[in-house]
C-alpha positions in Angstrom: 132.4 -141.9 174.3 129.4 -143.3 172.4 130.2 -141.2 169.2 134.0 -141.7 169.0 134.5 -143.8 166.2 133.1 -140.7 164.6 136.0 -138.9 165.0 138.5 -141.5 164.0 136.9 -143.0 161.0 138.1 -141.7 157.5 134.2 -141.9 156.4 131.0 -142.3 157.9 129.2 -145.6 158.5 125.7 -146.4 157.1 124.9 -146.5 160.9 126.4 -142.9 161.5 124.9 -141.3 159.0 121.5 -142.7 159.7 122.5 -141.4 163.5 123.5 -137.8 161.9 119.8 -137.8 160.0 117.7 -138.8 163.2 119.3 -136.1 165.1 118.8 -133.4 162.4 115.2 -134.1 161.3 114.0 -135.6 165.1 114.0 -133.6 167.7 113.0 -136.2 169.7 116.3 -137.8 169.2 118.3 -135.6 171.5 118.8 -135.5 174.9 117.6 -132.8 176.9 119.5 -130.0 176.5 118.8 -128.5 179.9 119.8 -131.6 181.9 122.7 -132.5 183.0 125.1 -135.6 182.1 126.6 -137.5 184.4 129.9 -136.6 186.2 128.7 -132.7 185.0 128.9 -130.5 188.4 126.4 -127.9 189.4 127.1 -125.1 191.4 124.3 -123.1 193.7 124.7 -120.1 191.4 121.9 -117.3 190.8 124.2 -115.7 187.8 121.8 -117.5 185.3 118.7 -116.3 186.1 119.6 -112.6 186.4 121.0 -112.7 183.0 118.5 -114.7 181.4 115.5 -112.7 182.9 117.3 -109.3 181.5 117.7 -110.6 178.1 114.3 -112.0 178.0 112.7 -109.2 179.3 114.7 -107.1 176.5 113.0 -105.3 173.7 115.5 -103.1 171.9 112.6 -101.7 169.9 111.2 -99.5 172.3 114.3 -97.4 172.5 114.3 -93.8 171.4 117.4 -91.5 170.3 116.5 -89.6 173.6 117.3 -92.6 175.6 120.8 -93.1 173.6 121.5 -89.2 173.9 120.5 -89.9 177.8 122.9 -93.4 178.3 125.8 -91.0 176.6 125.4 -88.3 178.7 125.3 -90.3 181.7 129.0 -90.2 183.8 127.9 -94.3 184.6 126.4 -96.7 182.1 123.4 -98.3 183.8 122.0 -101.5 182.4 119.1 -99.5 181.1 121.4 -97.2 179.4 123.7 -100.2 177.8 120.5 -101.4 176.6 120.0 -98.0 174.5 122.9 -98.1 173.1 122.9 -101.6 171.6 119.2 -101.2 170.5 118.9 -99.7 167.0 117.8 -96.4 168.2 121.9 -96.2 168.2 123.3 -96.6 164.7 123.0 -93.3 164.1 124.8 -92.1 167.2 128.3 -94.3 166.6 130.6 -91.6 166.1 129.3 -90.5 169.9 129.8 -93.7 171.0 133.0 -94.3 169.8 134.1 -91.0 171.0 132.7 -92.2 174.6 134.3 -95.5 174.1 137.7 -94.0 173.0 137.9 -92.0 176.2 137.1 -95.2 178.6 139.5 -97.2 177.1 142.3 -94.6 177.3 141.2 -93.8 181.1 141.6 -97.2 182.0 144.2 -99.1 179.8 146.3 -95.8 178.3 147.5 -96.8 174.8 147.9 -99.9 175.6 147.0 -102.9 173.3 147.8 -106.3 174.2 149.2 -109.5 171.7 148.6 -112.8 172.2 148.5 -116.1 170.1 146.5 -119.3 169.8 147.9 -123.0 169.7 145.4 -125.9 168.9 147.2 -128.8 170.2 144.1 -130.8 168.7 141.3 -130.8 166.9 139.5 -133.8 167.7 135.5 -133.5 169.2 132.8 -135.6 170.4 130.2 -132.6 169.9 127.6 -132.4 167.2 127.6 -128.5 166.2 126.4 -127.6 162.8 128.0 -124.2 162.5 131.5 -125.9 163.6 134.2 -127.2 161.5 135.7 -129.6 164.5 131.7 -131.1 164.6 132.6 -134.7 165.0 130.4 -135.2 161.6 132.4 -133.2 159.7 134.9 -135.0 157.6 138.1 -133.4 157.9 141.9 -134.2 158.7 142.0 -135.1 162.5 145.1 -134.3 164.3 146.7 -134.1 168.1 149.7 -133.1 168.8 152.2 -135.7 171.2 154.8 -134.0 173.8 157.0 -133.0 171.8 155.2 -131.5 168.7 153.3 -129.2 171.4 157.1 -128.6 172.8 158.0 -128.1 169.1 155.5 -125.5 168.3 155.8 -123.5 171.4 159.4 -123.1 170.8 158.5 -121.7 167.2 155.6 -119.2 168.7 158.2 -118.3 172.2 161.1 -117.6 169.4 159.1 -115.0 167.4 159.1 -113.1 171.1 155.3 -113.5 171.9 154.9 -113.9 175.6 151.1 -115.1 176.1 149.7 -118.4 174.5 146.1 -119.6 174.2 146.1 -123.1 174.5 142.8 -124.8 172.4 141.7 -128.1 171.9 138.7 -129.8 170.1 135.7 -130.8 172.5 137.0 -134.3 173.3 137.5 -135.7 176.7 139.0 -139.1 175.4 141.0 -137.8 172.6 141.9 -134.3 174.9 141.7 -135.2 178.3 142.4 -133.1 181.1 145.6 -134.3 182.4 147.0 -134.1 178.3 145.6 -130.4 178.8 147.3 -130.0 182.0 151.1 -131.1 180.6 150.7 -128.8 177.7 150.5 -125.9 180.0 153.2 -127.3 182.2 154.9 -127.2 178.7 153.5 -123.7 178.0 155.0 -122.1 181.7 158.5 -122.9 180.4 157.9 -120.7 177.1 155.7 -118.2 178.5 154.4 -115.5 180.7 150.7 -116.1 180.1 148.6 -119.2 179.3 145.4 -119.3 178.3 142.8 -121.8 178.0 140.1 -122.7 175.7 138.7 -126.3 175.5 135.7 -128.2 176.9 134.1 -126.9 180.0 134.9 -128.8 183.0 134.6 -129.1 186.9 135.8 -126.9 189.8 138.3 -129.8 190.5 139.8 -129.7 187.1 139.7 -126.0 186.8 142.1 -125.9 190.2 144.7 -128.7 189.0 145.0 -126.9 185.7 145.3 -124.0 187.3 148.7 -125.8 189.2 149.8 -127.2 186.0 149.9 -123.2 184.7 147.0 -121.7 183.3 146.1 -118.2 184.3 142.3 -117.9 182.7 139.9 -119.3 180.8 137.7 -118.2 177.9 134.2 -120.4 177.0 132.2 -119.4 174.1 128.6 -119.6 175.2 128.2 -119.4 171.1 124.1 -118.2 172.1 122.3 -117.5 175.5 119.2 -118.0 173.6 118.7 -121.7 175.2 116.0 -122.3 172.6 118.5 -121.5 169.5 121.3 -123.1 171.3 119.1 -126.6 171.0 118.8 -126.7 167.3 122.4 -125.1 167.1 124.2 -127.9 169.2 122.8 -131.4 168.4 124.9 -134.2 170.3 127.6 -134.1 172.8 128.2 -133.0 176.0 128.5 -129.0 174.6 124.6 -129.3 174.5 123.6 -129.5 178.0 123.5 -125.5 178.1 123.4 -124.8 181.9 126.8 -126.5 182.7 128.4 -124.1 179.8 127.1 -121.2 181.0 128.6 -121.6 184.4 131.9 -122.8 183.3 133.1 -119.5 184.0 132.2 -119.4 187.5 133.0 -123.1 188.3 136.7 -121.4 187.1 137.0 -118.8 189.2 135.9 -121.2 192.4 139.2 -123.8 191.3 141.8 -120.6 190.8 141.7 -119.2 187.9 143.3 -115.6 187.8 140.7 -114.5 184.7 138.0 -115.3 182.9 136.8 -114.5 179.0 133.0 -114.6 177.5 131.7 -114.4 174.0 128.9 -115.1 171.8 129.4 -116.4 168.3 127.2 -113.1 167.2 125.1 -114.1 164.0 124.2 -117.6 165.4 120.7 -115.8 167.2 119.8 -112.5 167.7 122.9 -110.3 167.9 121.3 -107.7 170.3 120.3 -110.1 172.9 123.3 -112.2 173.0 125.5 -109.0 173.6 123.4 -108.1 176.2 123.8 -111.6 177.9 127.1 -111.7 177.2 128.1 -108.1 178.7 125.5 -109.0 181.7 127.4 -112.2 182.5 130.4 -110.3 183.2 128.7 -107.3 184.9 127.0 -110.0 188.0 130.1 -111.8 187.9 132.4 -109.5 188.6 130.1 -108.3 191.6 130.3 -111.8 192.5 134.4 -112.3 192.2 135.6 -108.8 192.1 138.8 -109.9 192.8 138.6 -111.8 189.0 139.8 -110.4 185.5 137.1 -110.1 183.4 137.3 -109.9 179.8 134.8 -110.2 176.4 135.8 -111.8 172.7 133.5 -110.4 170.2 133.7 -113.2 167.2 131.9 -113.5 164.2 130.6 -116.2 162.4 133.4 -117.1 159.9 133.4 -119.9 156.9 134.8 -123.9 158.0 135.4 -126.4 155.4 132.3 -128.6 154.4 129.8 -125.9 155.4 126.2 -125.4 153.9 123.9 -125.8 156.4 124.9 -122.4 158.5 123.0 -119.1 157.0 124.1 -116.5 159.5 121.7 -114.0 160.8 123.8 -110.6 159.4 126.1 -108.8 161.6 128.4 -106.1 159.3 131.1 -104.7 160.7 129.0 -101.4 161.6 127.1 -103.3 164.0 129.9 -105.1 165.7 131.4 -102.2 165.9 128.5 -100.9 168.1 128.5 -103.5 170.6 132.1 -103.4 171.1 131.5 -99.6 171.8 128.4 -100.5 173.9 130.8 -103.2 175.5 133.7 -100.5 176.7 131.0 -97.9 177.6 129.4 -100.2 180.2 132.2 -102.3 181.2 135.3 -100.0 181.0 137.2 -101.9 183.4 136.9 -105.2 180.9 139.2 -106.1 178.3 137.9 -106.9 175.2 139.2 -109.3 172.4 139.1 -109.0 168.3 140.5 -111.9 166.9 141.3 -112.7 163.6 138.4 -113.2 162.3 137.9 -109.7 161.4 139.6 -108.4 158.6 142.8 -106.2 159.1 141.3 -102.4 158.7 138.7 -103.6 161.0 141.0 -104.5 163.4 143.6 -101.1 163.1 140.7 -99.2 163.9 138.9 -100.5 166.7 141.8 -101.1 168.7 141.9 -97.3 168.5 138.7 -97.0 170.0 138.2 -99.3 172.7 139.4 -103.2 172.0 142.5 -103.9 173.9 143.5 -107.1 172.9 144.4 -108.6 169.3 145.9 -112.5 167.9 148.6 -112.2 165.6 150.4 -115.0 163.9 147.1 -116.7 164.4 146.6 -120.6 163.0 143.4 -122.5 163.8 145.0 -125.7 162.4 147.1 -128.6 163.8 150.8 -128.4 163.8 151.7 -125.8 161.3 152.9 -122.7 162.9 156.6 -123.6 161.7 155.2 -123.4 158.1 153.3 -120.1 159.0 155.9 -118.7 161.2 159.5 -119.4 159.0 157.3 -120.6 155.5 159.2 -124.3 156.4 156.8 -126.9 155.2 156.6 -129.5 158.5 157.5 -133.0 157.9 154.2 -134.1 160.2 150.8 -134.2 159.1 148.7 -131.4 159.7 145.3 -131.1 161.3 142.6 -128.9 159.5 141.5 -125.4 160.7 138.2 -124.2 162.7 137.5 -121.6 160.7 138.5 -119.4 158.0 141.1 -116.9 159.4 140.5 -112.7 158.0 143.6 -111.4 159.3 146.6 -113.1 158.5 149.3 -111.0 160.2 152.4 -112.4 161.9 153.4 -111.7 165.5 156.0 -109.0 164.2 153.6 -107.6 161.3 150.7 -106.7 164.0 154.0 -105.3 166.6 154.7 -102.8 163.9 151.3 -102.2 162.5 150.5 -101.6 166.4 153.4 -99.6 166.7 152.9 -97.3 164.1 148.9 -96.5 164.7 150.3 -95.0 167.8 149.9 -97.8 170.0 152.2 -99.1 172.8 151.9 -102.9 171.7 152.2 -105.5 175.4 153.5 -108.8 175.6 152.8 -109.1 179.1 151.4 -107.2 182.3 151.5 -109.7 184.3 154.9 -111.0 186.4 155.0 -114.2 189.3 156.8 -113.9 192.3 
């Protein structure tokens, strides 16, 4: 990869940084981020334009409180009426809303809420994203994990008693390629009932031999459907040709995959219009595949070391919680994600209302989960974190927190035969 010496330098050539300044102050300087690179597949796929033309098209202004008292009186959420309820017209109505959500959720997943943790095997990336802490600018301790530190970490998470894993990696094809993905989750199958995924976007091909290796779904982070934003947001690499990560999802399904997951990083564009997009995604797809298990993450922006260039557009916890409500009232069948970004209370009351999934015993670093897991300082070194974590619970913490909110905390739902 042109940039990788990036990645592995301790500090950043003359010649780099004069590359990092060209790219920030010329737009001229990038490549197109419409276009595709080479060896990128394209799929005959009209997904895009529905959801694009809906989000355009979108003026949350124009909604009234009769059209939210309308969407929540409906039996079915129509796109019209999930509009409504994200618009701002809807702040006043929450408590209705969660109400509405509360009863979805319990129709279609009881009181059930689902655990799950994340490994980073590395944290190495050829991607130029200013809001990132992996951005292969940023100076910070680079780490992947060989065989048998991976082995050695998913012993450490399996022993705790969590069942379902979420394998991650930096964007980095050369320093993360696919068949190093692939024996991780051959690894993973030996320690777990679920694996997840979440690295680079790839083709149909790659999905499907992943899939054999182990993995069970796949989340992407389209960060913004605002293509515009997403140009000035994603600067180098191959995370900035746009089209190819929005249909990551679908090129998933086509090699395999059981499930799928969507987000937007809400506070990188307009909050509104990437939860429509986001929630819109899902609802053609699922028409499309509706053999597929669908679900949403709803992250927010969160601090990463070496950060002053990101200024988040404000999204407080009473608006997320609106578009998570929004999110169950139109897509009950969906499961939807709070991670650890969000602070504990957050998280022991939305789960209550209509998120049914949660990370516990959550590290976004490299190699450390025998320190976080049994306080044993490692005898490795240790690769630096994403982001800034909120919620710092362990696996058996968020079981009895669960537990004792009245919830039925799952490990699994899911059995091979």
């Amino acid at each position: 990869m042109e940039n990788q010496f990036f990645v592995d330098s301790e500090y950043l050539s003359e010649a780099a940084l004069a590359k990092k300044h060209r790219l920030e102050t010329d737009p001229s300087s990038r490549k197109n981020h419409m276009e595709y690179m080479d060896g990128m597949e394209q799929i005959n796929s009209d997904i895009c334009d529905k959801v694009i033309s809906q989000m355009d098209s979108y003026d949350y202004s124009t909604y009234t409180a009769r059209d939210v008292k309308a969407a929540l009186e409906h039996d079915r959420c129509s796109i019209e009426d999930f509009k409504a309820l994200l618009s701002p017209a809807a702040e006043p109505f929450l408590e209705q809303m969660a109400q509405k959500a509360r009863i979805e959720t319990r129709k279609h997943f009881g009181n059930t809420v689902y655990l799950f943790t994340p490994l980073y095997i590395a944290n190495y990336c050829e991607n130029y994203c200013v809001y990132c802490g992996f951005n292969c600018y940023n100076h910070i301790n680079r780490m992947k994990l060989d065989p048998e530190q991976i082995e050695h970490e998913m012993k450490v998470i399996a022993d705790s008693g969590m069942e379902e894993i979420l394998i991650l990696t930096g964007e980095s094809r050369s320093m993360s390629d696919v068949r190093y993905i692939g024996e991780a989750c051959k690894m993973a199958r030996k320690y777990f009932r679920m694996v997840g995924l979440e690295i680079y976007p790839v083709n149909t091909d790659e999905y499907r031999y992943l899939h054999e290796c182990g993995a069970d779904y796949v989340t992407v982070f389209q960060e913004t459907y605002d293509a515009d934003k997403y140009e000035t947001l994603h600067l180098m690499g191959h995370k900035r040709v746009w089209p190819y990560r929005f249909n990551a999802q679908e090129r998933a399904l086509m090699g395999g995959m059981r499930g799928v997951a969507f987000s937007a990083l809400l506070g990188l564009s307009d909050f509104r219009k990437d939860a429509l997009a986001t929630a819109l995604h899902v609802y053609y797809l699922q028409r499309k595949y509706p053999h597929a298990e669908m679900s949403l993450s709803c992250p927010r922006l969160r601090p990463i070391i070496n950060n002053d260039k990101i200024n988040p557009l404000d999204v407080g916890e009473k608006q997320l919680c609106q578009v998570i409500c929004a999110y169950r009232i139109f897509l009950p069948f969906a499961g939807i994600t709070v991670s650890s970004r969000e602070s504990e209370s957050f998280r022991n009351g939305i789960v209550k209302i209509a998120a049914t999934k949660v990370s516990a015993g959550v590290s976004t670093g490299i190699g450390d989960h025998e320190r976080k897991y049994s306080g044993k300082e490692s005898d490795g070194k240790q690769g630096d974190e994403q982001f800034e974590i909120d919620d710092s619970r362990s696996f058996e913490k968020m079981y009895s927190d669960m537990s004792e909110e009245g919830l039925q905390p799952v490990l699994n739902d899911y059995l091979y035969v």
